[in-house]
C-alpha positions as CSV (number, residue, x, y, z in Angstrom):
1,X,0.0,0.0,0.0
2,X,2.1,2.9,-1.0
3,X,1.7,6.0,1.9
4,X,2.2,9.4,1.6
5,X,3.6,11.0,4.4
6,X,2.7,14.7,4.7
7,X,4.2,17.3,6.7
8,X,2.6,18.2,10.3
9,X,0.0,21.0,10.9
10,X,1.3,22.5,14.1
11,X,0.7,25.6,16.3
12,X,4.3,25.1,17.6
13,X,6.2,28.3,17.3
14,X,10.3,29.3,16.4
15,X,12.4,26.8,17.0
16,X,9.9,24.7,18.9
17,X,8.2,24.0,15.6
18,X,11.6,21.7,15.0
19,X,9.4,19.0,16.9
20,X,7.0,18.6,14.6
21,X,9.8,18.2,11.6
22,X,11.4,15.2,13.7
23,X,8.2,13.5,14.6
24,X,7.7,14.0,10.6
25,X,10.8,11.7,10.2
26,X,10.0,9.6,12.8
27,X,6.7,8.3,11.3
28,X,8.4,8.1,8.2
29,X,11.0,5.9,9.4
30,X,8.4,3.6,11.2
31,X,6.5,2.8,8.6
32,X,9.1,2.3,6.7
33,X,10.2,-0.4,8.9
34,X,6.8,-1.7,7.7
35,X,7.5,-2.8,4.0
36,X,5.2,-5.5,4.3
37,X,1.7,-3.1,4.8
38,X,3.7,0.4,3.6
39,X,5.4,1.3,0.9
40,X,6.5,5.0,1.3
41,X,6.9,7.6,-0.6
42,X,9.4,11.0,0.7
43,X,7.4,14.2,0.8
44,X,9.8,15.3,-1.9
45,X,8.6,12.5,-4.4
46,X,4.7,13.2,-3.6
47,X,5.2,16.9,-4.5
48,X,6.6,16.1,-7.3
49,X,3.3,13.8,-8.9
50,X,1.3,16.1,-7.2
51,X,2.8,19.3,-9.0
52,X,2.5,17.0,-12.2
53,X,-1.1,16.3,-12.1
54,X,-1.6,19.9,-10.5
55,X,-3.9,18.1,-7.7
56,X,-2.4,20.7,-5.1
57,X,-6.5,21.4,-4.4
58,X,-6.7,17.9,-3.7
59,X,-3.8,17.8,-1.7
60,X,-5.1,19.8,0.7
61,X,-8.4,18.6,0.5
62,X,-7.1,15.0,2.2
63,X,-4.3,17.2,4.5
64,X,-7.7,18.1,5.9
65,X,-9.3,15.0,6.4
66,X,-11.7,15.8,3.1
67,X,-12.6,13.5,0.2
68,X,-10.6,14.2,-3.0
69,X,-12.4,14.9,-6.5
70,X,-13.1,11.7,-8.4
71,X,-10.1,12.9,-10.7
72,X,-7.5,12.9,-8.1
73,X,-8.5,9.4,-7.1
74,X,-8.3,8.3,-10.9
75,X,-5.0,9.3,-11.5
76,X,-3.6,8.3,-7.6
77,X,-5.7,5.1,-7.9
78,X,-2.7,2.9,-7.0
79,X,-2.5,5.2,-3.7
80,X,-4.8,3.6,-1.0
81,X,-3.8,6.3,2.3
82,X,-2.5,9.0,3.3
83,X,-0.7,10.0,7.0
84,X,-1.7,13.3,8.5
85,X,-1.0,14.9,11.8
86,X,-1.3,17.6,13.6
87,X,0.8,18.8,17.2
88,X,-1.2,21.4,18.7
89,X,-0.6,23.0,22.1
90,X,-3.2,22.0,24.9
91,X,-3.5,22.7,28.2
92,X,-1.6,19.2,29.9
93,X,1.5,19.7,26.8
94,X,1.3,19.2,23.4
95,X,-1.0,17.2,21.8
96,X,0.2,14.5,19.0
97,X,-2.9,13.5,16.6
98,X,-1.9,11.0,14.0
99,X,-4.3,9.2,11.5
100,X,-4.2,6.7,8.2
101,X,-6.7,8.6,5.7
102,X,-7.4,6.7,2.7
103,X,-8.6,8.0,-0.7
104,X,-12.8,7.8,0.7
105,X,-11.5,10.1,4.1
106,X,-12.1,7.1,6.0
107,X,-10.1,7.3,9.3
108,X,-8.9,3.5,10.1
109,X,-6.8,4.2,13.1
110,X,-6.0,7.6,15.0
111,X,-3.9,8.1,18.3
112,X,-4.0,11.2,20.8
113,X,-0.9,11.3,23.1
114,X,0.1,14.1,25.5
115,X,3.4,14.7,26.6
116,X,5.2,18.1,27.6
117,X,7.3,20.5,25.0
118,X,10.5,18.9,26.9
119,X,9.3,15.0,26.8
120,X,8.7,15.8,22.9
121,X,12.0,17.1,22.6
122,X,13.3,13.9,23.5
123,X,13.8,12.3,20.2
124,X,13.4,8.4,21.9
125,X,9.8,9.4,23.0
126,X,9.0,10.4,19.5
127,X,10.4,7.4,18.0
128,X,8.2,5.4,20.5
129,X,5.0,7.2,19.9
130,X,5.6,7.1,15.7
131,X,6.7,3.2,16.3
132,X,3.4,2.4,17.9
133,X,1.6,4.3,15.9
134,X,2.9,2.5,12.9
135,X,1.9,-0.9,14.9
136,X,-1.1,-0.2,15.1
137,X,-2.1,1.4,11.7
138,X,-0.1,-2.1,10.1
139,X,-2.7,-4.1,12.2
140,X,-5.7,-2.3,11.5
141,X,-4.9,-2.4,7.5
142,X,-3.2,-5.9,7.1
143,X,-5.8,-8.5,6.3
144,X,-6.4,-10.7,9.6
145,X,-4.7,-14.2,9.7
146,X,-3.1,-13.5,6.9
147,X,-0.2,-16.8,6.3
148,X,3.1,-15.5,6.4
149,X,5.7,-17.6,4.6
150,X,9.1,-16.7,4.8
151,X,12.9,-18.2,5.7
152,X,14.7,-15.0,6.5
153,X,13.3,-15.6,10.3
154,X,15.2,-19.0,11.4
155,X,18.4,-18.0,9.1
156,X,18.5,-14.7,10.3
157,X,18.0,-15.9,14.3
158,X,20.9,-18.8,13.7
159,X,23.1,-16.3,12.0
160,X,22.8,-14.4,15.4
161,X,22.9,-16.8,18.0
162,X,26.2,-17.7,15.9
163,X,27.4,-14.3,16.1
164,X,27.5,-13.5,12.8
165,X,25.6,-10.3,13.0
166,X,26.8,-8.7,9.9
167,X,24.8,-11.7,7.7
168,X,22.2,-11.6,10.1
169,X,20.7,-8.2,9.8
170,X,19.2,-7.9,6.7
171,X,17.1,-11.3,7.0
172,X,16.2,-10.1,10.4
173,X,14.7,-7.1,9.0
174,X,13.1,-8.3,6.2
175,X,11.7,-11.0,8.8
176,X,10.3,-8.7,11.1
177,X,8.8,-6.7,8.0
178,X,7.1,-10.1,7.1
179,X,6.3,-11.0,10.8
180,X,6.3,-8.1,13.0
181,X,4.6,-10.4,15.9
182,X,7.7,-12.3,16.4
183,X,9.9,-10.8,19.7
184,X,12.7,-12.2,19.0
185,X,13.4,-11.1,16.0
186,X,13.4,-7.6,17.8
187,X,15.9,-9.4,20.6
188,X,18.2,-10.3,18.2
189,X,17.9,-7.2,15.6
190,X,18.2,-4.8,18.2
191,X,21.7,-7.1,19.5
192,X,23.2,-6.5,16.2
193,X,22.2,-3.0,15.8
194,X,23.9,-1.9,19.2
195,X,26.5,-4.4,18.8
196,X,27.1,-2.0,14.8
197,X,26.6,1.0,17.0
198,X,23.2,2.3,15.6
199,X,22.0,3.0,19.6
200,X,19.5,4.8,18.7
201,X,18.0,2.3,15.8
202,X,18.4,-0.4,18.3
203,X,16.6,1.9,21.2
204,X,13.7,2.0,18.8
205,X,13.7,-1.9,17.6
206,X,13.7,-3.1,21.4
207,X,10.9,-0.1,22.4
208,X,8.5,-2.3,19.4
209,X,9.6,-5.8,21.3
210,X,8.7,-4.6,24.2
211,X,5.0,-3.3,23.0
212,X,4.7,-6.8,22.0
213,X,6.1,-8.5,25.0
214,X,6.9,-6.1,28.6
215,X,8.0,-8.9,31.0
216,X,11.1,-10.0,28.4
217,X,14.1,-9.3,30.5
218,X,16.6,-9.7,27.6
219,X,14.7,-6.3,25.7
220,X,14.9,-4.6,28.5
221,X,18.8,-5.7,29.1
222,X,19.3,-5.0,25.3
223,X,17.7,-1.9,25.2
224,X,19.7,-0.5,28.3
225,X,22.7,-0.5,25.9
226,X,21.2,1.2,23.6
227,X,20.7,4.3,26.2
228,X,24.2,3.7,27.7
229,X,26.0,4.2,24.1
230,X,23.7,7.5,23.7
231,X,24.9,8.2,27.0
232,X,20.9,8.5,28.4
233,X,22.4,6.7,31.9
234,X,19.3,7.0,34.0
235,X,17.1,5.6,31.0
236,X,19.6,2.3,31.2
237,X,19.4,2.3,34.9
238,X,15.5,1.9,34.3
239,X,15.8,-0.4,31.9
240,X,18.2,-2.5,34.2
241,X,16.1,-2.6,36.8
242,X,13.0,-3.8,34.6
243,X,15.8,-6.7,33.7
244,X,16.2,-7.8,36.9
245,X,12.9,-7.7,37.9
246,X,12.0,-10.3,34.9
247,X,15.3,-12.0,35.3
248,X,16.8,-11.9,38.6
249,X,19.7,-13.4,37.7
250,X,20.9,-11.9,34.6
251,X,24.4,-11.4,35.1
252,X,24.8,-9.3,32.3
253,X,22.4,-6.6,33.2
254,X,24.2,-6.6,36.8
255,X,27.2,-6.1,35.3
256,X,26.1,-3.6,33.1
257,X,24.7,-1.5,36.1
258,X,28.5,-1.4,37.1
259,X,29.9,0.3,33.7
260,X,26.6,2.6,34.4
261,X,27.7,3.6,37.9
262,X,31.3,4.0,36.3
263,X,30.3,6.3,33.9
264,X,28.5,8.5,36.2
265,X,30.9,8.7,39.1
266,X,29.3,6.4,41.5
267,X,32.0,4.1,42.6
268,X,31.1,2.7,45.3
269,X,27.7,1.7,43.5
270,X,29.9,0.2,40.9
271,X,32.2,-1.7,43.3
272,X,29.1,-3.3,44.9
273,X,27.7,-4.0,40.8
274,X,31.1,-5.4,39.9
275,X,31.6,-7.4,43.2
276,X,27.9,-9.3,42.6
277,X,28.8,-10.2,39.4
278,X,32.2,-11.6,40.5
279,X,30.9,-13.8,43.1
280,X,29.0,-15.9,40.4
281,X,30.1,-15.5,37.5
282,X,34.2,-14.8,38.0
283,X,36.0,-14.0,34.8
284,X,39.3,-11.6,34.3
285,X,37.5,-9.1,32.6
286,X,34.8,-8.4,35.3
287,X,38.1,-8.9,37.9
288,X,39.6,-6.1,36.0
289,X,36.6,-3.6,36.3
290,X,36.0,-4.6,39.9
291,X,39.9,-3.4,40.3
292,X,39.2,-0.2,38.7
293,X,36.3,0.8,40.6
294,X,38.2,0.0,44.2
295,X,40.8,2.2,42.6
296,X,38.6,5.0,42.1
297,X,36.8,4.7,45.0
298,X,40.1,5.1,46.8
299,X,40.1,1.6,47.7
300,X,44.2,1.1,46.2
301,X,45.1,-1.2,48.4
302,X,41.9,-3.8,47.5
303,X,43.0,-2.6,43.7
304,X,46.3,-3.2,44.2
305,X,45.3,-7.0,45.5
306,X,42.5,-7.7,43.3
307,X,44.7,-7.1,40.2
308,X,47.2,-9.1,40.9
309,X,44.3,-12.1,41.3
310,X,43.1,-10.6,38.1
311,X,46.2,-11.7,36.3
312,X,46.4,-15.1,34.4
């Protein structure tokens, strides 16, 4: 179904008005991430056909919700939807209205979220409002029970659990395209996006997985380093602690906590981190960390000691 995306109506003024432009992008990018019910086409290419078939009194007929002359819907017959919004300033914060419009001005599926100026400058909660947004306009529009055939899924997941990441990311995209109900397809992409350093494409990828699935203690691991490489440290602390309330023993995400602590001058927090994670699961690396935080905690005798246990 091939989607225009239109730029935002918004009330938003100077440089605040930049919000609007990003949440622009970020719908575009989401449905994108939708090949199997979108196919989208830039703003730039729909001015273009528009300016063409001089249907600029059309175009603004749907940016408004309205029906378009019989015409427009001739020559844009293989165009099925549009996607309109609107930010608008409300007493709470600012207002987010999205909707799918197809050619008839039917709405199939519209979302109201409020959130402050600040919260919308925040360019994760944009991506998670246009990802869920995207979800949900995919499910209204997809045909129910529809059989979804495709191989990309199991090669893609083996290629990951064998570490091969750089094979595995395209079949695990075009998989979750196909089948965007599967979690771990979101697991494992957002792995190899952070492990490629795209944080913030992995942030978004493990924010849809956990939509789908908010008890997964491996998203919520994953997606803490996503916010520790964009440096978002109290976001991963959150995160962390959603981990280990699902998974109580996830090492990893302990550890993790400790390279959190570290980062934000918390020693002592990190010394405790690094020293639960080196009673059960002892390796030189996590020896070597739990060295460096006594050290900076002032601790250089326990350093000094630790380190030479740390040592092969």
């Amino acid at each position: 179904m091939p989607v225009y995306v239109l730029e935002f109506q918004t009330n938003l003024k100077g440089d605040n008005s930049s919000v609007a432009e990003g949440m622009t992008k970020a719908v575009e990018t989401a449905f994108s991430n939708r090949r199997s019910a979108f196919n989208v086409l830039s703003r730039r290419e729909l001015t273009q056909l528009v300016a063409q078939n001089k249907a600029e009194s059309d175009l603004h007929a749907i940016e408004r919700g309205e029906k378009p002359s019989a015409k427009f819907i001739t020559q844009f017959r293989t165009a099925e939807g549009f996607v309109r919004g609107d930010m608008k300033n409300s007493v709470d914060g600012i207002v987010l209205t999205i909707a799918v419009v197809r050619l008839n001005s039917e709405v199939v599926w519209e979302q109201q979220k409020v959130h402050t100026l600040l919260q919308w400058l925040d360019t994760n909660v944009r991506l998670e409002e246009a990802d869920k947004f995207a979800a949900e306009a995919a499910a209204a529009l997809l045909p129910a029970n529809e059989p979804v055939q495709n191989d990309d899924a199991p090669r893609g997941l083996d290629l990951w659990k064998a570490g091969n990441c750089r094979d595995a990311t395209p079949l695990l995209e075009n998989a979750r395209a196909v089948n965007p109900s599967n979690v771990m397809l979101f697991v494992a992409l957002g792995h190899c996006q952070n492990e490629a350093g795209d944080f913030s494409g992995a942030a978004q990828t493990l924010t849809s997985g956990i939509t789908l699935s908010s008890t997964r203690a491996d998203l919520f691991a994953e997606r803490a380093k996503s916010f520790f490489g964009q440096k978002l440290y109290k976001r991963a602390l959150d995160d962390l602690d959603q981990a280990l309330k699902h998974d109580p023993g996830n090492v990893a995400a302990v550890e993790l906590r400790g390279d959190v602590y570290m980062r934000l001058g918390q020693y002592d927090d990190a010394v405790s981190a690094y020293y639960e994670v080196y009673q059960r699961a002892a390796s030189r690396g996590v020896c070597a960390k739990l060295a460096q935080a006594y050290r900076n905690d002032g601790a250089d005798d326990a350093a000094t000691r630790l380190e030479g246990a740390c040592r092969p």
